[in-house]
N, C-alpha and C positions, 0 to 999 in steps of 0.2 A: 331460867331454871332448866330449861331442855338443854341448852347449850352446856348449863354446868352438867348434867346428867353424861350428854355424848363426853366429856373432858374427861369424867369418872368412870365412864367404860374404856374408856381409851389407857387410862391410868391402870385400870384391874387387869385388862389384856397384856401388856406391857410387863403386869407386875408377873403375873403368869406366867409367862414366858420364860422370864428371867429364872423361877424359880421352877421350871418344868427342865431348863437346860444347865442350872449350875452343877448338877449331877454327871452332867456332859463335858464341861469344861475344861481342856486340860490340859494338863500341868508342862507350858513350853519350859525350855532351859532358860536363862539368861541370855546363851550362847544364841538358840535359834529366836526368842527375842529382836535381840542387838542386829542380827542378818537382815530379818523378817521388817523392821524400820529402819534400816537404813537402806535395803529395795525399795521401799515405799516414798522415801524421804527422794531420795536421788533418780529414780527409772523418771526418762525422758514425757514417760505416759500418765504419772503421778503431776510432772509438774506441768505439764501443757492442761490437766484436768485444776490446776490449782490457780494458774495464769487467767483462765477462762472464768474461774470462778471472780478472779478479782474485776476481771474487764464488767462484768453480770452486775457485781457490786457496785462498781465505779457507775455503772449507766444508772442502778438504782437509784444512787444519790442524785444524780442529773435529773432522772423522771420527777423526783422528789420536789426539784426547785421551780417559784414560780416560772412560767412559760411565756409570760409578754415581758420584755422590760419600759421602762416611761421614754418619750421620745420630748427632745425639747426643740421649739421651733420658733427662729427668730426671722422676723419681717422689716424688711424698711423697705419703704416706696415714694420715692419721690419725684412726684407730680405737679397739680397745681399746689396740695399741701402734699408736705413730708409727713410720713406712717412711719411707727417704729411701732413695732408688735415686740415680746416673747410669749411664748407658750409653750404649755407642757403637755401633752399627750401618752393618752395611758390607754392599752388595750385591754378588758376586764375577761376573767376566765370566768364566762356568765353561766358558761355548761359543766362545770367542773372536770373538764381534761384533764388538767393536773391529777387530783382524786384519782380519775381511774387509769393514768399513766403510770400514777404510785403505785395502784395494785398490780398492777400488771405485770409492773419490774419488780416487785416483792415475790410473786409468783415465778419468773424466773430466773431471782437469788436462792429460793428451794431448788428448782431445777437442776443448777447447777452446783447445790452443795451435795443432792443428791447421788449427782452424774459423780460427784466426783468420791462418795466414799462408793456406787458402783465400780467405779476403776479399780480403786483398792484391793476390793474386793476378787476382782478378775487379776488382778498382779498377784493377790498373795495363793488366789488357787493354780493362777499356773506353775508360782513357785515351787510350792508345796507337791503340786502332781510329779515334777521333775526331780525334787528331792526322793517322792516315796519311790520313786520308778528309779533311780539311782539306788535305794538299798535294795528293793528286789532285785534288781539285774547285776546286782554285786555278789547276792548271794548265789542266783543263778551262774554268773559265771564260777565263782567256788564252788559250787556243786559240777557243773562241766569238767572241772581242773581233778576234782575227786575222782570221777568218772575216768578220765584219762591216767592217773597218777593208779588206782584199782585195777583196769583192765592191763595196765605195762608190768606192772607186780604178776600180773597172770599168766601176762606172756610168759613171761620170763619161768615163771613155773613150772608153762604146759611144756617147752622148748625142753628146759630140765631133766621133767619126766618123760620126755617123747627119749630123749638122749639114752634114759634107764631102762626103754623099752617100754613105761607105763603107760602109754598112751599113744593115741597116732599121731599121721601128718595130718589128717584133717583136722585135728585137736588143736592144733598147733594153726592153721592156717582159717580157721574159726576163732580164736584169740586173735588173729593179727588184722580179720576184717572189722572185727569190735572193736580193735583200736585206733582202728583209720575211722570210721565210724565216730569214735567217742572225740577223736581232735578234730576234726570236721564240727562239731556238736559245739565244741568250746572257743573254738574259732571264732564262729558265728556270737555266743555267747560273751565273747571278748570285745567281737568288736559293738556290740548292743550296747554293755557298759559303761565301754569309751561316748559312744553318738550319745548318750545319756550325759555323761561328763559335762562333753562340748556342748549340748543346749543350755547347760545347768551355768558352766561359766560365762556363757552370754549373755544370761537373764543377770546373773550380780556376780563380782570379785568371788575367788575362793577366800574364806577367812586361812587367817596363818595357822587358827589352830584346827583345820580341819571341817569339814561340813557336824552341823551339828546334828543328834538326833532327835526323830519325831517324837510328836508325844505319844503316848500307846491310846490304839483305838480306842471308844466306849464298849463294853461286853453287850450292851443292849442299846438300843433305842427309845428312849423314854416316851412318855407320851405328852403331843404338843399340842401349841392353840393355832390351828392353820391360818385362821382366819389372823390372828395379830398377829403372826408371823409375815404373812404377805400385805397386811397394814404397813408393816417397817421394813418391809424391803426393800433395799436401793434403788434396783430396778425399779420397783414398779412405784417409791415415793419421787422419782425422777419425771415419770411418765406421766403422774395422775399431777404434779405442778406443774409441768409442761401444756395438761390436758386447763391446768385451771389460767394460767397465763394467756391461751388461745380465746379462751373466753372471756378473761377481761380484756383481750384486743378486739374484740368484738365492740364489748361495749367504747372503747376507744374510738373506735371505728365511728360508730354512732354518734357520737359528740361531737364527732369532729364534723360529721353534715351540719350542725349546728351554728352558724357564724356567732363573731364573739365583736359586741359592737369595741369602736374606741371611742374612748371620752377624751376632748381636747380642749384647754384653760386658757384664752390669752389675753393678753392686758396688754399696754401703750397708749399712746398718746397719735392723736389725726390733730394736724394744727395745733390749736391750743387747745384743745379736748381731751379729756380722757378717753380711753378704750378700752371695754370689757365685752369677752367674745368666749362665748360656748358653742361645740360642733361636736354633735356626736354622729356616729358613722358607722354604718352595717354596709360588709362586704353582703353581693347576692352572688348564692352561688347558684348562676344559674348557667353559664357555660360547662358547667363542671362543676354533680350534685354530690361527686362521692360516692355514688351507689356502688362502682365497681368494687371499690376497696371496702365495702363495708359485706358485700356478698363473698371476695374473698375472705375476709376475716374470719367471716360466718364458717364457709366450705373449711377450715380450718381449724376451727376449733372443734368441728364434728369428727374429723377424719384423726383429729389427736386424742378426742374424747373414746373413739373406738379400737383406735391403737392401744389406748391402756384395757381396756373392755378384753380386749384380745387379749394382751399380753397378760391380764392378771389371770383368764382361763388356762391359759397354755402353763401357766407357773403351777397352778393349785394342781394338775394335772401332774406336772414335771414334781413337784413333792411326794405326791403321794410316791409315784415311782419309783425315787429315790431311795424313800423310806421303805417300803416293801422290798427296794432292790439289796439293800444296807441288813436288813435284816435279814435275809436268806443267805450272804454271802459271809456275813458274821458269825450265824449259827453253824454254818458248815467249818469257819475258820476254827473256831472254839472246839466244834467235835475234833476235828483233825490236832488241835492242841491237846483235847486230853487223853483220847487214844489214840492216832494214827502216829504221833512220836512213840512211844511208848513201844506199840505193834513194832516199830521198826528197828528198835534199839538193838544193837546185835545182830542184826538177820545177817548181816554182809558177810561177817565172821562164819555165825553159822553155815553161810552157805557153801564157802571156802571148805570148813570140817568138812561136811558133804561131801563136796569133790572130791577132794585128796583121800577120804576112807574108800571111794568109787560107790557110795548109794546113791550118786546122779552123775549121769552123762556132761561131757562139754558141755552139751547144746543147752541141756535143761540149765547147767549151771550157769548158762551166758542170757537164758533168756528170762530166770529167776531173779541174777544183777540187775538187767535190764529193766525190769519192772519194779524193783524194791527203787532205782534212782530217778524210775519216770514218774514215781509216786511222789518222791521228795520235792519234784521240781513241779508235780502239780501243787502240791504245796505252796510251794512260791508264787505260781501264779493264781493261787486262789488269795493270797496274799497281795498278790497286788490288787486282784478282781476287785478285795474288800475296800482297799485304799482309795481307789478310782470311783465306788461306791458310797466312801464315805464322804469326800471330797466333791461327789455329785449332791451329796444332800445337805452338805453346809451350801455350796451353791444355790439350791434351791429356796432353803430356806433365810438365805441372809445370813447367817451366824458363825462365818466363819471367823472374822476379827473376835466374837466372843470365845470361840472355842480356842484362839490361839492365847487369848488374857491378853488382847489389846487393847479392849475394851470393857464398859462396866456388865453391859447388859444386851444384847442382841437386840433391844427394844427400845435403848434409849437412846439412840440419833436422834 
């Protein structure tokens, strides 16, 4: 009954979850789909995690199968009377090795299916960070190109009017540092794009039709079940069968100080006699008790038991973080989406009227530019802040195969 109980909080945490995050879930293309598994299906990291997993399976089965086979043993001897024996010998698993050989490699066959949607996991968030830092520094470079393409318009203006007499050399020579300035700015900004590109097509092929786009962020962060959330996390469902594998080698270990007698059958004939012969037989392990290997076993399963102790602290820690971090960078995205576009809509224009009526000076007019396109570009990069923030807290929490609709439920691996 307690066991069904634990089964049924396990089942309600799970079901929570799923329905705490399907609000979250969202909407890939086809397009970035089809990308997103066939990096998974192909990257060299997917299948050495998928190779491992079979070798894990393959030894399961072996720990599975009996561990003595029978031995047959034939005699003849001939003396004053000729002996002819057979026999059959059989060593008995009187401690049950087997037993807890199977558990132990059942333990890790979790390990390693674990380990390997962890991979996954780590493939598709580095994809993903590379993707969203490719649209941000795409836009960023087209804002730099804006920047440059504005201030040559200007030039060209001040130059104009300096020619008309409306204005100075300085006027002019204040335009031409903002432009050396603004291609310098884009330069940089170009080449950022490009180093983005080149990581992107290392990690998979360009598709022919293009990179696809992201799904749009969540507006909020819903509220979760920490606790089931770090129950099914790869990481640390890797860590805590790794922790329970250590432990049944333990008991392994133990059994194994246990000698395991053999039983031997044999029958023939001495002379004109029959012969029937029993011999059973206990190795002693007395050169050699075992203790060492059952003390490391031990040191082993404690040092892997506190490894997951650790690591599920430092995760519950790294969530919260996330989450708080997701949320402050989302709210500030959102405000800048419903009035900082808005505020800025036209100012450039306007600011140009400005000048050419003469209600503001070059300077003011270069340093007013300056700040309406440093604003845009904080934009972007609060844009990326949010992405790198979102992307930290499907990491933290597991859920990134769910939020991309790889999967059913972020809970049910």
């Amino acid at each position: 009954m307690q066991n069904a109980n634990v089964w049924g909080g396990r089942v309600l945490g799970c079901l929570l979850v799923a329905l705490s995050f399907s609000a979250m879930a969202g909407e890939s293309s086809p397009a970035l789909k089809r990308l997103l598994q066939d990096f998974i299906e192909r990257h060299p990291a997917a299948q050495t995690a998928r190779a491992e997993l079979q070798r894990v399976e393959a030894e399961a089965r072996a720990a599975g199968r009996p561990l003595y086979n029978p031995e047959i043993e034939i005699e003849y001897e001939d003396a004053s009377d000729v002996t002819r024996t057979v026999g059959l010998a059989q060593t008995l698993d009187w401690n049950g090795k087997r037993r807890a050989r199977d558990t132990a490699a059942r333990d890790d066959v979790l390990a390693a299916r674990a380990t390997l949607a962890a991979t996954r996991q780590s493939m598709l968030a580095e994809l993903l960070a590379e993707l969203s830092r490719m649209a941000t520094s795409r836009d960023a470079a087209r804002l730099a190109a804006r920047r440059v393409t504005l201030l040559e318009e200007f030039l060209q203006l001040a130059e104009r009017r300096f020619a008309a007499g409306d204005v100075s050399r300085t006027d002019v020579d204040l335009a031409r540092l903002a432009l050396s300035e603004a291609q310098m700015q884009a330069a940089a900004a170009s080449a950022e794009a490009t180093a983005t590109q080149a990581r992107l097509s290392a990690l998979v092929e360009t598709p022919a039709e293009g990179w696809p786009a992201l799904p749009a962020l969540p507006l909020s962060l819903a509220d979760y079940d920490a606790d089931a959330l770090l129950e099914q996390h790869p990481e640390l469902r890797q860590l805590r069968a790794a922790a329970a594998a250590a432990r049944a080698s333990v008991d392994v270990a133990r059994r194994d100080r246990r000698p395991d007698p053999t039983v031997a059958l044999r029958g023939g004939r001495e002379a004109s006699e029959n012969l029937i012969g029993v011999t059973v037989s206990i190795p002693l392990y007395v050169r050699n008790s075992f203790r060492a290997e059952l003390d490391a076993a031990s040191a082993g399963a404690l040092g892997a038991e506190q490894r997951y102790l650790a690591s599920l602290r430092r995760a519950r820690s790294a969530m919260q973080a996330a989450a708080q971090r997701y949320r402050v960078t989302r709210s500030a995205l959102a405000y800048w989406e419903q009035a900082g576009v808005s505020s800025l809509h036209g100012r450039i224009e306007a600011l140009q009227r400005l000048w050419q009526s003469g209600e503001i000076d070059t300077t003011d007019y270069l340093v007013q530019l300056q700040q309406t396109l440093d604003t845009r570009l904080s934009a972007v990069e609060l844009q990326r802040a949010t992405w790198d923030a979102w992307l930290a807290w499907l990491q933290a929490s597991g859920t990134i195969e769910h939020w991309l609709g790889l999967n059913a439920a972020p809970a049910a691996n």
